[in-house]
N, C-alpha and C positions, 0 to 999 in steps of 0.2 A: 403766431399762426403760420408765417412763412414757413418756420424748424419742422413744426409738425406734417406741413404738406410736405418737404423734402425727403422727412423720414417716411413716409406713408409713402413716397414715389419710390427710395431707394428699396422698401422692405418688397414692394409688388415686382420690380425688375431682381430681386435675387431670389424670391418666389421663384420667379420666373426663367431665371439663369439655371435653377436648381432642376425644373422639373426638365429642362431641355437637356439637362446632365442627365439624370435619371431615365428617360423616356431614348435618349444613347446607348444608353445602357443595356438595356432591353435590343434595341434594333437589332432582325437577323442578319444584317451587311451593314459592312464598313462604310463610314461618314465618305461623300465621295468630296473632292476637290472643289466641285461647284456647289454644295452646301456650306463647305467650308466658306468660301467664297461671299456667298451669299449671306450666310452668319457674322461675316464679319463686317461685312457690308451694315450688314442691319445696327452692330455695335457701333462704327462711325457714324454712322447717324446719332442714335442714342447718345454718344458724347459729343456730338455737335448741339445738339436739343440741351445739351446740359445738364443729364441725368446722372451722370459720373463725377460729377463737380468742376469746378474753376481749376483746378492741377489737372486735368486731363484735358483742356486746350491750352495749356500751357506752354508746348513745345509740343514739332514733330514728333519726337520720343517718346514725351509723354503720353502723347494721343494712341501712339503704338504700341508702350505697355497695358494701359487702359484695354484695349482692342483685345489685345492676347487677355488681358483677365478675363473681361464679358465674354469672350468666344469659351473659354475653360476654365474656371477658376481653379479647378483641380490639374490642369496639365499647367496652366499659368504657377501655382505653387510649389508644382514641382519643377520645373524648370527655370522659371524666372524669378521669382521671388525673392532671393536669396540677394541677384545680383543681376537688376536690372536694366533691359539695355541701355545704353550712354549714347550722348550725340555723334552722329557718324558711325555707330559700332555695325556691322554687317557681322552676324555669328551665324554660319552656315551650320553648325553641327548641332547647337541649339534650337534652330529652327528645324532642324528633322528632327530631330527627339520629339518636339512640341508634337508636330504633324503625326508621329509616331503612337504618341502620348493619345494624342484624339483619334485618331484610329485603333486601337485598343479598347479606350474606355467605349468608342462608340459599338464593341461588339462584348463588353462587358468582359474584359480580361483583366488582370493582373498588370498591373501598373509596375510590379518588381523586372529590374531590368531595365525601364528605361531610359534614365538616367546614367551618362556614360556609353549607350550602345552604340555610337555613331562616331565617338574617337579614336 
């Protein structure tokens, strides 16, 4: 019974994740810094409550790739995915890509490009 409530919690937060992508998408202005903010804020909670599973309070790191996915999962795969951050990593260029990455989709552009722009 427990399986089924987790899966039933995780499939309504990616519902949910998805339509905040979509409904981005759409917006006629750029995602501004304090929604950002604010979204991500809402994701630490969310993986504090436990919604993202036992590896996402695992480690500060963890807790932060976690964050970047719930915040985008699409700017999260594209940037992070591949090669996620590590303990102590500070990546300045991947972090404007990301922020890059959500300002784009939040005005429903082309994601070609953004990856590499900032080196």
């Amino acid at each position: 019974m427990a399986a089924i409530h987790k899966t039933l919690v995780f499939l309504i937060w990616a519902v949910i994740i998805c339509s905040v992508e979509v409904l981005a998408k759409t917006s006629p202005r750029p995602i501004s810094d304090t929604e950002v903010r604010q979204r991500k804020q809402n994701c630490y909670s969310d993986i504090e409550l436990g919604y993202w599973g036992k590896q996402c309070k695992s480690s500060m790191v963890a807790k932060e790739n976690c964050a970047l996915k719930c915040l985008s999962p699409t700017c999260y795969e594209l940037i992070y995915e591949s090669d996620p951050l590590e303990e102590g990593e500070k990546d300045y260029v991947r972090s404007q890509e990301y922020k890059y990455c959500m300002h784009r989709l939040s005005l429903g552009e082309s994601l070609d490009g953004v990856r590499g722009s900032f080196d």
